[in-house]
C-alpha positions as CSV (number, residue, x, y, z in Angstrom):
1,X,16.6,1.7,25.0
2,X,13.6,0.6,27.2
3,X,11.3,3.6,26.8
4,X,10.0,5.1,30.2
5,X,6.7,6.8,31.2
6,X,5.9,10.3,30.8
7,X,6.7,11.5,34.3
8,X,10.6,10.3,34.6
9,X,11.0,12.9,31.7
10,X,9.6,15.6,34.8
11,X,12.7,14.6,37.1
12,X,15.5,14.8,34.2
13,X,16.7,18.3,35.3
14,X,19.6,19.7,35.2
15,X,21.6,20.5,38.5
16,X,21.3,24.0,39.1
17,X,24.2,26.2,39.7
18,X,24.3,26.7,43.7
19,X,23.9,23.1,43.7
20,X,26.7,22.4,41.1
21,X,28.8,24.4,43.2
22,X,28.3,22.9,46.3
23,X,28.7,19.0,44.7
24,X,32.1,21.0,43.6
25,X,33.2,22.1,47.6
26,X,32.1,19.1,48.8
27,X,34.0,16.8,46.5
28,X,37.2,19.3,48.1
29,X,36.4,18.2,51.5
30,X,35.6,21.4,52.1
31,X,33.0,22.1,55.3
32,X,30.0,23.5,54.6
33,X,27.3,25.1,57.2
34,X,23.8,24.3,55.8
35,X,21.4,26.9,56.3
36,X,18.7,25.2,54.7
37,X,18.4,22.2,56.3
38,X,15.6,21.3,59.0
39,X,16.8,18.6,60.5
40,X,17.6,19.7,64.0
41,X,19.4,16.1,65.0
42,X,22.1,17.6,63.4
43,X,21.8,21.0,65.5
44,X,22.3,20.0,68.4
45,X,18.5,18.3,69.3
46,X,17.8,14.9,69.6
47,X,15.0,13.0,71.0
48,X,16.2,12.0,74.3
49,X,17.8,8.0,73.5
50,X,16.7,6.4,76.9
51,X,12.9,7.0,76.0
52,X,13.3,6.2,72.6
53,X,14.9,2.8,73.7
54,X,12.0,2.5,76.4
55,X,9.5,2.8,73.7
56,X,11.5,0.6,71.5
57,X,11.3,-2.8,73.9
58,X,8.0,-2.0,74.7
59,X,7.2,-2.1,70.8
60,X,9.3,-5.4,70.1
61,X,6.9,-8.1,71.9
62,X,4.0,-6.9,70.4
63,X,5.0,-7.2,67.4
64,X,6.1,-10.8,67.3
65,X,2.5,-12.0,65.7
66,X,1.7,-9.8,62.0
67,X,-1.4,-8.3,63.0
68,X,-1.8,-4.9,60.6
69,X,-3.9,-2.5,61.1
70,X,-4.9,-0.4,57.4
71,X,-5.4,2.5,59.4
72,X,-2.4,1.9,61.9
73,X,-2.5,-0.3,65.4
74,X,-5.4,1.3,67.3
75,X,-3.0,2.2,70.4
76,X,-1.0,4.6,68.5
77,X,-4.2,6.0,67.1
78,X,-5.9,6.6,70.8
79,X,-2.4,8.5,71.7
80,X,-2.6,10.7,68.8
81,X,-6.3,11.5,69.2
82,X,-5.6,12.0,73.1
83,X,-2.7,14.6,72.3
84,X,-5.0,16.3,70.3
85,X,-7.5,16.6,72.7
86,X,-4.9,18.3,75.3
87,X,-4.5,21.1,72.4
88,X,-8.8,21.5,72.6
89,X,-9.7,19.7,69.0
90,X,-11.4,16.2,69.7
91,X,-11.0,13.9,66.9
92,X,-11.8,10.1,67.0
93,X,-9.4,7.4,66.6
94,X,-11.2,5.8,64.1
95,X,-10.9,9.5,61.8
96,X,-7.2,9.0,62.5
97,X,-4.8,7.3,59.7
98,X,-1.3,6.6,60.5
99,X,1.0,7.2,57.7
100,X,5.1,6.9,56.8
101,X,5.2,10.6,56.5
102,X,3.8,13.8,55.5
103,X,5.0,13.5,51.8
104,X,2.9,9.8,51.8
105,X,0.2,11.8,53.4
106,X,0.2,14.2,51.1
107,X,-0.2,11.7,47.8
108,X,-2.5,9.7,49.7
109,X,-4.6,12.9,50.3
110,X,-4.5,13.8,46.5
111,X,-5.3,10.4,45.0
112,X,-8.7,10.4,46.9
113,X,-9.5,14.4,46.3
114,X,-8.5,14.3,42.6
115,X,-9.1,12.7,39.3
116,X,-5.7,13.0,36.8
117,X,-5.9,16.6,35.4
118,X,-7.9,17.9,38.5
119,X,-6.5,20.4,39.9
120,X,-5.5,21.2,43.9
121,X,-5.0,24.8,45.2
122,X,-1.1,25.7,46.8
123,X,0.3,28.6,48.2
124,X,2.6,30.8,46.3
125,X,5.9,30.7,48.0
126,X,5.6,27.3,48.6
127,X,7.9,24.0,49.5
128,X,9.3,23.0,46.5
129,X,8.5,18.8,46.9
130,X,4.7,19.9,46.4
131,X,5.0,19.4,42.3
132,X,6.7,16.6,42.4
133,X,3.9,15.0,44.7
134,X,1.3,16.4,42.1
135,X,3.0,15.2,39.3
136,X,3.1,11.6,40.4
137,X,-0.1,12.2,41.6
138,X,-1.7,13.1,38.4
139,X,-2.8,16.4,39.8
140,X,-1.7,19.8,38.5
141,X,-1.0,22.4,41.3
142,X,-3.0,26.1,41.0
143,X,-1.2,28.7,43.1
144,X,-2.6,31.4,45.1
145,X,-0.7,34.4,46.4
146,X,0.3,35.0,49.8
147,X,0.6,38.3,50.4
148,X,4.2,39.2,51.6
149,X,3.8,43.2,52.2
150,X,0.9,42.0,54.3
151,X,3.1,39.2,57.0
152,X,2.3,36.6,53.9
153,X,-1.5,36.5,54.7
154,X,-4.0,34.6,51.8
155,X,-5.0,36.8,48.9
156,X,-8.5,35.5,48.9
157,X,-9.5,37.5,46.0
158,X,-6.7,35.4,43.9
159,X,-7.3,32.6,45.5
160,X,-11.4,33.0,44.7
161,X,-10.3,33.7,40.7
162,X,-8.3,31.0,40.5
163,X,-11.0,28.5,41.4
164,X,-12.6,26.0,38.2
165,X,-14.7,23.6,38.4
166,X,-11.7,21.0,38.2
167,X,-10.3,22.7,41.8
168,X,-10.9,19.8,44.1
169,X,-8.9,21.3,47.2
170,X,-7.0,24.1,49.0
171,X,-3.5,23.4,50.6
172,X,-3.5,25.6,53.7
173,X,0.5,25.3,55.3
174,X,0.5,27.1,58.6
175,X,3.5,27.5,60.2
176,X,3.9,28.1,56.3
177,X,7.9,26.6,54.8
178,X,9.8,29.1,54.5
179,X,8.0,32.6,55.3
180,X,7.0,31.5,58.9
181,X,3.2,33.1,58.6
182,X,0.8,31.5,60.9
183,X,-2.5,31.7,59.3
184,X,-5.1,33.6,62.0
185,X,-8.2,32.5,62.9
186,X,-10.1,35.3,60.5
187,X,-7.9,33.6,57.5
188,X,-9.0,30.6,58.7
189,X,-12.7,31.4,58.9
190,X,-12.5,32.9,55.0
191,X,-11.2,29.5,54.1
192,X,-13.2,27.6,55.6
193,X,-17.0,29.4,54.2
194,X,-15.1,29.7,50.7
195,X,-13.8,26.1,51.1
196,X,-17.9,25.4,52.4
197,X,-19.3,27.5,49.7
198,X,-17.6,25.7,46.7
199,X,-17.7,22.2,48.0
200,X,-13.7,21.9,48.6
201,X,-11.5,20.2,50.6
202,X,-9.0,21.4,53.0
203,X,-5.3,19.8,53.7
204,X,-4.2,21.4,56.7
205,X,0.2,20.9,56.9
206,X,0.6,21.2,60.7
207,X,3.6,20.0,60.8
208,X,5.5,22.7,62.2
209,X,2.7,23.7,64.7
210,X,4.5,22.9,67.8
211,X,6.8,26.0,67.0
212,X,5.0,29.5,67.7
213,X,6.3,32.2,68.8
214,X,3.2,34.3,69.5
215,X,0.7,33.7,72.0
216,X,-2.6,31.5,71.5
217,X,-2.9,27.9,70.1
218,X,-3.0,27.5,66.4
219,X,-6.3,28.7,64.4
220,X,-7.2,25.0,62.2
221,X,-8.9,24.4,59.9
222,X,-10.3,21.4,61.5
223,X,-12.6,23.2,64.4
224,X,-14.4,24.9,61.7
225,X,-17.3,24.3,59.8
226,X,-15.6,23.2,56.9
227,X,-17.1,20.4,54.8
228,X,-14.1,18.1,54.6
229,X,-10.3,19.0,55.9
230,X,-7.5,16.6,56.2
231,X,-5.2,17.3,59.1
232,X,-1.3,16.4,58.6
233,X,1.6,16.1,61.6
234,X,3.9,13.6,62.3
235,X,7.2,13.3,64.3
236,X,9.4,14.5,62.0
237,X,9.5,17.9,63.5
238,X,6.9,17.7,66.1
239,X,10.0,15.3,68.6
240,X,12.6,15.5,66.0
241,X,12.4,12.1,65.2
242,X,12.4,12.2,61.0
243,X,14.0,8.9,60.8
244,X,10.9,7.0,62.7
245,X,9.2,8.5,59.8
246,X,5.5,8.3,61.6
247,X,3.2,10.4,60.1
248,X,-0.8,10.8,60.4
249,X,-4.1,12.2,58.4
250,X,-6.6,13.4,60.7
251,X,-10.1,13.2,58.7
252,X,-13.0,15.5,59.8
253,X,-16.2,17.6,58.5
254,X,-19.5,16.7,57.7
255,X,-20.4,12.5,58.7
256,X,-21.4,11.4,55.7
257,X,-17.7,12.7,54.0
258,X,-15.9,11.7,56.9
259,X,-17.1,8.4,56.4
260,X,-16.5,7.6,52.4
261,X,-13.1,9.5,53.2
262,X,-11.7,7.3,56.3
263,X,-13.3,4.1,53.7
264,X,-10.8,5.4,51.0
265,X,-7.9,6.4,52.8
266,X,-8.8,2.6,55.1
267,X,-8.6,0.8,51.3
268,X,-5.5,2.9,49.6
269,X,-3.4,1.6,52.7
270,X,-4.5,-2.0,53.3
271,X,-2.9,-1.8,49.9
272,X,0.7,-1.3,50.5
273,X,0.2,-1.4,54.8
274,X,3.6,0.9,54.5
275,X,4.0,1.8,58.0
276,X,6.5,0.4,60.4
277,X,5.0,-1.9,62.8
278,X,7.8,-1.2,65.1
279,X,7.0,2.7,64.7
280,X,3.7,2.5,65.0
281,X,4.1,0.4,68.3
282,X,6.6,2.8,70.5
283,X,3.9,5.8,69.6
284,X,2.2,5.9,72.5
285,X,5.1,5.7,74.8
286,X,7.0,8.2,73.1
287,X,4.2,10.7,72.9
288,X,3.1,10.0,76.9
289,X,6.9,10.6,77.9
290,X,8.1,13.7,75.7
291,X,6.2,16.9,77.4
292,X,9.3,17.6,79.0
293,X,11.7,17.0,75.5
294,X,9.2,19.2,73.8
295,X,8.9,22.3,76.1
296,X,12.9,22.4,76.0
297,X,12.9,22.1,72.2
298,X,10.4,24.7,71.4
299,X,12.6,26.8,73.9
300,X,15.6,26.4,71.8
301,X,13.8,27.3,68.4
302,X,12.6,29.8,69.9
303,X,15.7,31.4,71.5
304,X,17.2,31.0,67.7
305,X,15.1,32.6,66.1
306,X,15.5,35.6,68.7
307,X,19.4,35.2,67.7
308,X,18.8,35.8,64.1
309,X,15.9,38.0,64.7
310,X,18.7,40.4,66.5
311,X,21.5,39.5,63.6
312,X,19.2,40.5,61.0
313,X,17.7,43.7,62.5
314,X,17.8,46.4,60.4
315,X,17.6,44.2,57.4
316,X,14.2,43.9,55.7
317,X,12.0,40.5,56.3
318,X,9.5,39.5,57.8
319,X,9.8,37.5,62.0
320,X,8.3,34.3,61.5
321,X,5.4,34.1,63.6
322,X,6.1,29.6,63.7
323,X,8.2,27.5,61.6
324,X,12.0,27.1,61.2
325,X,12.2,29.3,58.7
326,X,12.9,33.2,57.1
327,X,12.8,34.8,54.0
328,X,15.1,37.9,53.4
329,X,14.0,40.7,50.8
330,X,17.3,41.4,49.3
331,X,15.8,44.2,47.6
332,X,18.4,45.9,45.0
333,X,21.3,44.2,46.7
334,X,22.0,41.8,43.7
335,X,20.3,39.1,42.1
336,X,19.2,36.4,44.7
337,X,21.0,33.2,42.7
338,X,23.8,35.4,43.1
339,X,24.2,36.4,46.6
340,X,23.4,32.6,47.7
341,X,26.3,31.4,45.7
342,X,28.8,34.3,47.1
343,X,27.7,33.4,50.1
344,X,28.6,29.7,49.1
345,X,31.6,30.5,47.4
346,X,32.7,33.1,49.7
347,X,31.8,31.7,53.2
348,X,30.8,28.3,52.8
349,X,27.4,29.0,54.2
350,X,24.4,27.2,51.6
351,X,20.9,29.3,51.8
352,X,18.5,29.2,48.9
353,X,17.7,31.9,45.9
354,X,13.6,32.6,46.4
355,X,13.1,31.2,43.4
356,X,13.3,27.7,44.5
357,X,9.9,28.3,46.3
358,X,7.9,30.1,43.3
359,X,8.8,33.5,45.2
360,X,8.5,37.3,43.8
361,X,11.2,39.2,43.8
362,X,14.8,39.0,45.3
363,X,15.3,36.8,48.8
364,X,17.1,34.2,50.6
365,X,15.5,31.6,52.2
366,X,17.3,30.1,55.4
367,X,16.4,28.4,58.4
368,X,17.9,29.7,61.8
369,X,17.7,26.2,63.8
370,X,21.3,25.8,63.5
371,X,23.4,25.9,67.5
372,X,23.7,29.2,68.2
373,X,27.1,30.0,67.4
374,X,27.0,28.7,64.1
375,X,24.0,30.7,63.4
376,X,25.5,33.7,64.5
377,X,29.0,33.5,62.8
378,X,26.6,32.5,59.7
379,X,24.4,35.8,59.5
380,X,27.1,38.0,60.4
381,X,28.5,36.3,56.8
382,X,25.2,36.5,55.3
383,X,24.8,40.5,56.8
384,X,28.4,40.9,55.3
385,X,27.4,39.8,51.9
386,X,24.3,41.6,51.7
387,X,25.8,44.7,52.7
């Protein structure tokens, strides 16, 4: 037998059981409603097709000469930094990389930041892909507690603790996957004289930003004083595009680490030059042309997450403030693995156990951007079970 590195021994697990019984329903043709799933192209939203295809033949003749760009065709970049500037944070083109995703963003971000065996700072619940990034990576993950009695704000006296002098950077996710806490502008401040104070990096995950349901733009990281913070979106969620798979890192801080940073990221992608020249062609078009996509897409996350807001009233969790997603404290209802295969079992609906996402005590984890009368047959099944 040909013997393997090290890390494929980190992704020989064993399906777990809610997932073992799904593979077994599925395999029956039975029909499933996914409650965990964020992709909203199958809910319902789509990216309107006739602007897509506009910005598709606009793309195809200027791509007929190879002409790459490490940091992504200078267009695209212009359109990104102008759509920021609409939101009241000015960043440069040139401090703008284009990538093929937030997960690429993410590795990209942690090769530059860390040495193998440094370690990066991530919030505890957290997105599950996160160690697997790390762990090809080289990085090990530290987590800090968010704070769920207190709407899942940053324990910055565990965070502060937790701090070596291998910490390299802080993760800061805000809309945060899956309790829906938007960080405030206070939280952001602490970060950013802690982050100032022990010569760390910030990676801002904006990715659900478009989607708050509270008043005010979002608090970032990147209009503080921060030495160094690394802003990631793409169009995954932002105009439900995931299969474009366009994603950016928006660099800024102090000059001088600005500068080595953009050289870095500029080199790590001239290596592979991953993006889709396609993709990265129709981004301006798409981006001047979906105001009016967005506003009606925010709408309808917003109006479902009123739905299951009502559904689950009574019940104890905390409204999401952003995001697509919800956690419910189960409390002494039963064990959380439980309930979510019941559910499974029971009523076909798949939500996740908390412990998936590193989370204390007993909840489900859902998202509530399914239509609405899936959603609401759904929690009236999940209110059923809990009860």
């Amino acid at each position: 037998m040909v013997n393997l590195a090290s890390l494929t021994h980190h992704f020989e697990v064993p399906t777990n059981r809610l997932y073992l019984l799904r593979d077994r329903l599925l395999q029956e043709k039975k029909v499933i409603i996914d409650l965990v799933s964020g992709n909203v192209n199958t809910q319902g939203i789509t990216f309107p097709p006739h602007i897509l295809k506009r910005a598709l033949t606009r793309a195809v003749p200027r791509t007929k000469v190879y002409r790459p760009d490490p940091l992504g065709q200078k267009e695209a970049r212009q359109a990104i930094s102008r759509t920021y500037a609409q939101d009241g944070w000015r960043v440069p083109p040139e401090q703008i990389l284009l990538t093929p995703g937030t997960s690429i963003s993410y590795w990209y971000a942690m090769k530059i930041l860390a040495n193998p065996g440094d370690e990066i700072l991530a919030p505890s619940p957290t997105y599950p892909l996160f160690e697997s990034i790390a762990q090809m990576a080289g990085v090990k993950l530290v987590s800090y507690r968010l704070r769920e009695k207190k709407r899942w704000e940053i324990d910055f006296d565990d965070m502060e603790s937790i701090i070596t002098p291998r910490t390299r950077a802080i993760i800061l996710i805000s809309p945060h996957n899956p309790t829906g806490a938007v960080t405030t502008t206070a939280e952001v401040q602490q970060l950013a004289e802690l982050a100032s104070r022990k010569n760390l990096a910030i990676i801002s995950d904006e990715v659900f930003s478009p989607f708050l349901f509270g008043p005010g733009p979002l608090p970032r990281p990147a209009q503080t004083h921060a030495p160094l913070v690394i802003t990631l979106n793409g169009f995954s969620k932002m105009l439900a595009l995931p299969g474009s798979k366009i994603g950016w890192m928006a660099v800024s801080g102090t000059l001088e680490t600005v500068q080595r940073t953009m050289r870095a990221l500029d080199m790590i992608s001239d290596t592979f030059l991953p993006v889709n020249e396609f993709a990265q062609n129709a981004v301006s078009t798409l981006l001047s042309n979906s105001r009016s996509f967005q506003k009606k897409y925010q709408t309808a996350i917003r109006e479902r997450m009123a739905l299951a807001g009502k559904l689950l009233k009574g019940k104890p969790f905390i409204a999401p403030e952003g995001g697509f997603y919800l956690a419910i404290d189960l409390g002494k209802n039963g064990v959380e693995e439980e309930v979510a295969c019941d559910l499974l079992e029971k009523h076909r609906i798949l939500t996740h156990p908390g412990y998936f996402y590193d989370m204390e005590g007993q909840h489900l984890i859902l998202s509530f951007v399914s239509r609405p009368p899936v959603l609401r047959r759904a929690l009236e099944a999940v209110m059923a079970e809990i009860r």
